[in-house]
C-alpha positions in Angstrom: -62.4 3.6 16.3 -62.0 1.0 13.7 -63.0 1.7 10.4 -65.8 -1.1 10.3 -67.3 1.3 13.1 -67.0 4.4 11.4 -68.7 3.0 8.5 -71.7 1.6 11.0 -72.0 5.3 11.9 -72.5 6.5 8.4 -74.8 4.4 7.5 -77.0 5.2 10.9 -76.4 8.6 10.0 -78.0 8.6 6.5 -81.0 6.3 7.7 -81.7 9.1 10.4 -81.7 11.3 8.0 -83.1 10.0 5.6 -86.5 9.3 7.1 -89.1 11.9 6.6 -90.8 13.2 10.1 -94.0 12.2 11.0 -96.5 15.1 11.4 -98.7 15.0 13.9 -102.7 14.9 12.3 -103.7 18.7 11.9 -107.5 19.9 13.8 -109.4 19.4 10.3 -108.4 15.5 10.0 -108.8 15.3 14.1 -112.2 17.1 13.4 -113.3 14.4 10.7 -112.4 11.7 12.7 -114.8 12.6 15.7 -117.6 13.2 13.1 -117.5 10.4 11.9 -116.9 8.0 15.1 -120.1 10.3 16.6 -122.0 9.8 13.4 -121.2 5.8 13.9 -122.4 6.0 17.4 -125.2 7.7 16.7 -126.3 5.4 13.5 -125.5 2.5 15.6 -127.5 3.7 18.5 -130.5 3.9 16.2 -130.3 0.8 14.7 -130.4 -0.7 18.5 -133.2 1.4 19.3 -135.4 0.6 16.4 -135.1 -3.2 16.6 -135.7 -2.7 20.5 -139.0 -0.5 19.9 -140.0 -2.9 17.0 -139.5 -6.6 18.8 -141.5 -4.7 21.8 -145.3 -4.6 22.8 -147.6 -6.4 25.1 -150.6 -6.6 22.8 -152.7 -4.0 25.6 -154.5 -1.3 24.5 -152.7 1.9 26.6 -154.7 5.5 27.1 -153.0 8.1 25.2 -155.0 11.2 24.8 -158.7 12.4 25.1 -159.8 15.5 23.9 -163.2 16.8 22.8 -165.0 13.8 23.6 -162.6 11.3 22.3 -160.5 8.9 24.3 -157.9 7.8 21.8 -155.9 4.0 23.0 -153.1 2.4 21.4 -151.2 -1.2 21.5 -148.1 -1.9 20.6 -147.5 -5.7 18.9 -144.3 -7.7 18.9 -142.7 -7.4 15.6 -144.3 -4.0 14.3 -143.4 -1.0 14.0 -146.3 0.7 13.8 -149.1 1.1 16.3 -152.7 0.5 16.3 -154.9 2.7 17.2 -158.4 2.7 18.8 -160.6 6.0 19.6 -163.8 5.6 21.8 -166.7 8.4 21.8 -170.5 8.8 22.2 -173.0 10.1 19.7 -176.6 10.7 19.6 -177.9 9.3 16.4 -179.4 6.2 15.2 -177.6 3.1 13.5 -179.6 3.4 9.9 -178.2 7.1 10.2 -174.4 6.4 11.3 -174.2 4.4 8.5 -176.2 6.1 5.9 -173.3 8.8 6.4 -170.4 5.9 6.3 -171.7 4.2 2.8 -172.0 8.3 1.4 -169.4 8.3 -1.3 -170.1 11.8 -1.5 -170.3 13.3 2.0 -168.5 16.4 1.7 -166.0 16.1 5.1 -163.3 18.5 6.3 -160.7 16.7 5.9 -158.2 16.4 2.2 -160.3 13.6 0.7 -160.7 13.9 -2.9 -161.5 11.8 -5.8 -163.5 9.4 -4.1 -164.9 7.0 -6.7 -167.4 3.5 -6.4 -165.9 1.1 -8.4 -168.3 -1.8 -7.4 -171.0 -2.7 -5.3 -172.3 -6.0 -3.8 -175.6 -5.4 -2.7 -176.7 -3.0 0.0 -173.6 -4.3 3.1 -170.6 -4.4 0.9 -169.1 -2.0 -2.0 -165.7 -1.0 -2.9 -164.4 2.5 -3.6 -161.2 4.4 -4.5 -160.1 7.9 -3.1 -156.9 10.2 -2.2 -155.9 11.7 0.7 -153.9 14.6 0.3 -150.1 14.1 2.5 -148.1 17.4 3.2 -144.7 17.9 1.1 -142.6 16.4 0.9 -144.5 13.6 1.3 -146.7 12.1 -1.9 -151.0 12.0 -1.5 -151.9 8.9 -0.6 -154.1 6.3 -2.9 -156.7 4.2 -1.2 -158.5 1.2 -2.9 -160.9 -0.6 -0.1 -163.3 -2.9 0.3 -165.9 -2.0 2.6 -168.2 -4.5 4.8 -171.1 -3.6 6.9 -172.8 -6.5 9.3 -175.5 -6.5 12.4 -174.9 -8.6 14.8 -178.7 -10.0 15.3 -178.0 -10.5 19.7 -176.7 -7.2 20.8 -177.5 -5.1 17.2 -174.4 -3.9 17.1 -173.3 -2.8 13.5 -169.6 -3.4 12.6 -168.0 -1.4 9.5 -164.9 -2.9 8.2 -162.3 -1.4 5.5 -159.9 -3.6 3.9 -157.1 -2.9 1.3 -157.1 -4.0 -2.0 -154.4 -2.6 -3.3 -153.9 -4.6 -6.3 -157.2 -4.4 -8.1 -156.2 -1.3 -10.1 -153.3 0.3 -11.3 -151.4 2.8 -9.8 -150.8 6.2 -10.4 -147.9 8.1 -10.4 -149.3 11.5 -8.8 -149.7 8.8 -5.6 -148.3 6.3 -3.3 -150.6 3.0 -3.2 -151.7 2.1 0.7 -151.0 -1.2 0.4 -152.3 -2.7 3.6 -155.1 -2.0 5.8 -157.4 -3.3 8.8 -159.4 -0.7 9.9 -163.0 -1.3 11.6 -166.0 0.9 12.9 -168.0 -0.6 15.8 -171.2 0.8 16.1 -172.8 -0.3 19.5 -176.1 1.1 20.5 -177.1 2.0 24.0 -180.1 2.2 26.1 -180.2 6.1 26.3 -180.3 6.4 22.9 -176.7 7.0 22.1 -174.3 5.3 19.9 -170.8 4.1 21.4 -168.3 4.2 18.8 -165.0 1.9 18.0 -163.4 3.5 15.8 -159.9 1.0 15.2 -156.9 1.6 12.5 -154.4 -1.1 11.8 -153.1 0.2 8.5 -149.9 0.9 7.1 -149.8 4.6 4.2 -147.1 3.0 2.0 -144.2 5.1 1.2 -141.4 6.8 3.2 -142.9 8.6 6.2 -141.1 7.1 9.0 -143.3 5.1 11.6 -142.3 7.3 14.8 -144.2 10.8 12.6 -146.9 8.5 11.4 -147.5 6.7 15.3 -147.7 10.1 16.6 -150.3 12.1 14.4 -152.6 9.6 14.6 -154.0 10.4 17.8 -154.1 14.0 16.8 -156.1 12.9 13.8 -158.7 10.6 15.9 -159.7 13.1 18.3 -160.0 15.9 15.7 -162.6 13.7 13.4 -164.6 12.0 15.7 -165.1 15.1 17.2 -166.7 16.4 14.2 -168.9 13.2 13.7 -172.0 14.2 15.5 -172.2 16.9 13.1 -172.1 14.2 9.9 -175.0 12.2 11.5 -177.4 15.1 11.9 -176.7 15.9 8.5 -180.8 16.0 7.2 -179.8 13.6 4.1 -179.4 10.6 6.4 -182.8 11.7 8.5 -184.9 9.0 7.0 -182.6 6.5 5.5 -183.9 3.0 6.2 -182.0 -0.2 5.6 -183.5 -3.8 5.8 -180.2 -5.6 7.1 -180.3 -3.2 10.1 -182.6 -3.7 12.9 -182.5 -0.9 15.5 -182.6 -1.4 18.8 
C-alpha cells in the first residue's frame, strides 16, 4: 500500500472517530412530541368545528325541550354563534295584569335579580331601567341597561313587550360585565277561553367570557324553569285591578 493510501486511511480513521454518536430521542422528548402533535390536532379540530357550527343554521325554529308547561324552540342563523331562543306556554290571566307584573320594577321573583333601578320613563308604554343578574364563579354578575316597549296591536289585541340594550347610556361598573346587546320580546296573545298564549323570545348576547356552547345550552333550562313560575306572578293580588288606557282587552 502506497503511502498516499495509508494516509487516506488515517484521515478516515480520525473523521470516524471523531464524530460524536447520535442518541436516539429518550421516552420524555418522544412523550412531548405526541402531546404536543395531539394538542395541535385537537386545537385544530376545534377551530374547524367552531367556524363549521358558526357559518351553519337554516333560520327554523327547531323543538328542544318542554317541561312543566313550557315548549322551549331554538334557530340557529348563519354567521352566529349563539342561538335564539323562543318558549311557548299558556296562562290564565288578563293582558292589563301580565303586564302590570312585566312594568313592576319591584316584583320580588326567584330568580338572582338585584339592584333593579328606573332610570327614565316615557309615559305609561315605554321606560328604561338598570339591574344585575347574579352569574356563578368564575364568571362576573351581569349588568343590564334596557329599554323597554310595550304596544297593542288594535286588530288582534295582542300586546308585544320588547327589551332592548342600551348599553352605553351609563357607565360601567367594575363589580360587572356590561350586556352589551340584546333583542328580546314578550308576545302576549289573548285567546278566546280566556287564556293568554305567551312568546317569550331571547336574542341577546351576556358580554364576557362564558363560551357560547354553556350559554346555548342553559337557556332552555332557564325558559322552562321561569315561565313555569309565571302563572304564579300574574295572580299576584297587586296586579288584580290594574287598568291601563293603551290596553284594550279582548
Amino acid at each position: 500500500m502506497s503511502a498516499a493510501v495509508k494516509q487516506v486511511e488515517i484521515v478516515r480513521n480520525e473523521v470516524d472517530t471523531a464524530a460524536p454518536a447520535v442518541k436516539a430521542p429518550s421516552w420524555r422528548r418522544k412523550l412531548w412530541r405526541a402531546f404536543l402533535g395531539l394538542l395541535a390536532l385537537v386545537l385544530v379540530t376545534a377551530i374547524v368545528a367552531h367556524f363549521a357550527f358558526k357559518h351553519s343554521g337554516n333560520r327554523q325554529w327547531e323543538f328542544v325541550t318542554e317541561d312543566k308547561g313550557v315548549k322551549v324552540y331554538a334557530m340557529k342563523v348563519p354567521g352566529n354563534s349563539l342561538k335564539h331562543f323562543k318558549a311557548v306556554f299558556r296562562v290564565k290571566s288578563t293582558l292589563s295584569r301580565v303586564t302590570a307584573f312585566m312594568q313592576d320594577n319591584d316584583s320580588e321573583l326567584d330568580v338572582d335579580f338585584y339592584k333593579a333601578v328606573e332610570l327614565q320613563r316615557h309615559g305609561p308604554q315605554m321606560m328604561i331601567t338598570t339591574w344585575r343578574s347574579g352569574f356563578p364563579a368564575p364568571f362576573k354578575d351581569r349588568d343590564f341597561v334596557v329599554r323597554h316597549t310595550f304596544t297593542q296591536n288594535p286588530v288582534n289585541k295582542e300586546v308585544t313587550y320588547a327589551l332592548q340594550s342600551l348599553p352605553d347610556l351609563i357607565p360601567p361598573e367594575s363589580c360587572c360585565v356590561r350586556v352589551p346587546r340584546m333583542d328580546n320580546a314578550w308576545q302576549i296573545i289573548p285567546l278566546k277561553n280566556g287564556e293568554i298564549e305567551i312568546h317569550w323570545l331571547i336574542d341577546m348576547d351576556i358580554g364576557g367570557f362564558m363560551p357560547y356552547f354553556m350559554i346555548n345550552n342553559v337557556h332552555p333550562e332557564i325558559m322552562t324553569d321561569f315561565g313555569s313560575k309565571l302563572q304564579g306572578y300574574f295572580d299576584r293580588a297587586i296586579y288584580a285591578n290594574v287598568k291601563y288606557d293603551w290596553i284594550v282587552e279582548p
